[in-house]
C-alpha positions in Angstrom: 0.0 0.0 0.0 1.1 3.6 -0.5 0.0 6.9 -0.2 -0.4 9.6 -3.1 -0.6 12.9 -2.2 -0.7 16.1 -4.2 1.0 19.6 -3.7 -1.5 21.8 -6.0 0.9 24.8 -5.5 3.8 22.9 -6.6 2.5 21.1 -9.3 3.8 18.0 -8.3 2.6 14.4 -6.8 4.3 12.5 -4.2 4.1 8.8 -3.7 5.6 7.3 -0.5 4.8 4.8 2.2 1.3 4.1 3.5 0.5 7.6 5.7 -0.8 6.9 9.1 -3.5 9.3 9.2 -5.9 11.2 6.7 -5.3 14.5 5.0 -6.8 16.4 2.3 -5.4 15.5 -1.0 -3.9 12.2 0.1 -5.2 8.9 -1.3 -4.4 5.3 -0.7 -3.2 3.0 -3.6 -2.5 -0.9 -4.1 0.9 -1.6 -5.6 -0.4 -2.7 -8.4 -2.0 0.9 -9.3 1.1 2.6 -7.5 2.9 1.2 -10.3 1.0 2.2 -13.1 0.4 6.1 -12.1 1.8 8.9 -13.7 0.9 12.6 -12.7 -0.4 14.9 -15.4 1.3 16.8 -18.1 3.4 19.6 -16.8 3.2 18.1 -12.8 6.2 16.2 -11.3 5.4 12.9 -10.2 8.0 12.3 -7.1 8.3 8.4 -5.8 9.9 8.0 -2.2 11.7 4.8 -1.2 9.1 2.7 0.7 10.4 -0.2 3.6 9.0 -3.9 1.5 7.1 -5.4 4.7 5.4 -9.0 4.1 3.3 -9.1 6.4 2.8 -7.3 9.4 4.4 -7.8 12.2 2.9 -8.8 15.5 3.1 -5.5 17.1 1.4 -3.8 14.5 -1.9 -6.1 14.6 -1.9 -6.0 18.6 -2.2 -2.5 18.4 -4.7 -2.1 15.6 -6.9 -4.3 17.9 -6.0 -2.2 20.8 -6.9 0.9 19.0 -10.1 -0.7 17.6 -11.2 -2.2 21.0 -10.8 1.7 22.7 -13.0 3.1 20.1 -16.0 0.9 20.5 -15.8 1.6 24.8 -18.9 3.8 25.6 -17.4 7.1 26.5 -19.7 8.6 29.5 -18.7 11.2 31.7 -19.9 12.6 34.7 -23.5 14.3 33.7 -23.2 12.4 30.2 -25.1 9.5 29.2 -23.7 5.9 27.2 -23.9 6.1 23.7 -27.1 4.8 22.4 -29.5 5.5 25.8 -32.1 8.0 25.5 -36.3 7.7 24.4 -37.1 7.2 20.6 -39.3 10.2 19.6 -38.9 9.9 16.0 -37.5 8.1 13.3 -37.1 9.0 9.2 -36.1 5.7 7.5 -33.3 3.7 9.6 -32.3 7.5 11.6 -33.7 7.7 15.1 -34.5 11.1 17.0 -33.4 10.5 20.7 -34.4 12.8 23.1 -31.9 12.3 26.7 -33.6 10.4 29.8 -33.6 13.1 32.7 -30.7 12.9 35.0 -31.0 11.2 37.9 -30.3 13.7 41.0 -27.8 12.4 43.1 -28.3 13.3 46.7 -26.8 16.1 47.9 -27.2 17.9 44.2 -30.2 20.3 43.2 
């Protein structure tokens, strides 16, 4: 996999290792189509040297399901509810309208 990404200003187009995060004007290729691109007439097509890789490595799938595993917690804080709780009060095709449950009142809080 690599990433193409495109300096308008420049004119040119740089393809280098797979980028680790989005950004405007970047786009993920296969090999196969990384081979085949060229950058249009008048634009500088720059190719930087990418790491061959197999597979990958053991630390790298641990911490995609790390990563993956933290996303889908429920993040509620303190006067915050779950994800997902609340009372249906409409619905347009497969969206739902959720209006909050009241907080309950702890004691000692008014």
């Amino acid at each position: 996999m690599f990433t193409l990404t495109y300096v308008y200003r420049d004119s040119t187009a740089v393809l280098g290792p797979l980028a680790t995060y989005a950004e405007p004007h970047c786009y993920d290729l296969c090999a196969e189509h990384s081979e085949r691109l060229t950058a249009p007439m008048g634009w500088e097509l720059v190719r930087l040297p990418v790491e061959e890789e197999s597979e990958p490595s053991t630390d790298d799938l641990e911490a995609l399901a790390d990563a993956v595993r933290e996303a889908a917690k429920p993040t509620a804080g303190p006067g915050q509810e779950p994800v997902g709780q609340g009372t249906e009060v409409g619905r347009r095709g497969h969206l739902r309208v959720l209006r909050s449950e009241p907080a309950a009142t702890q004691p000692g809080q008014e």
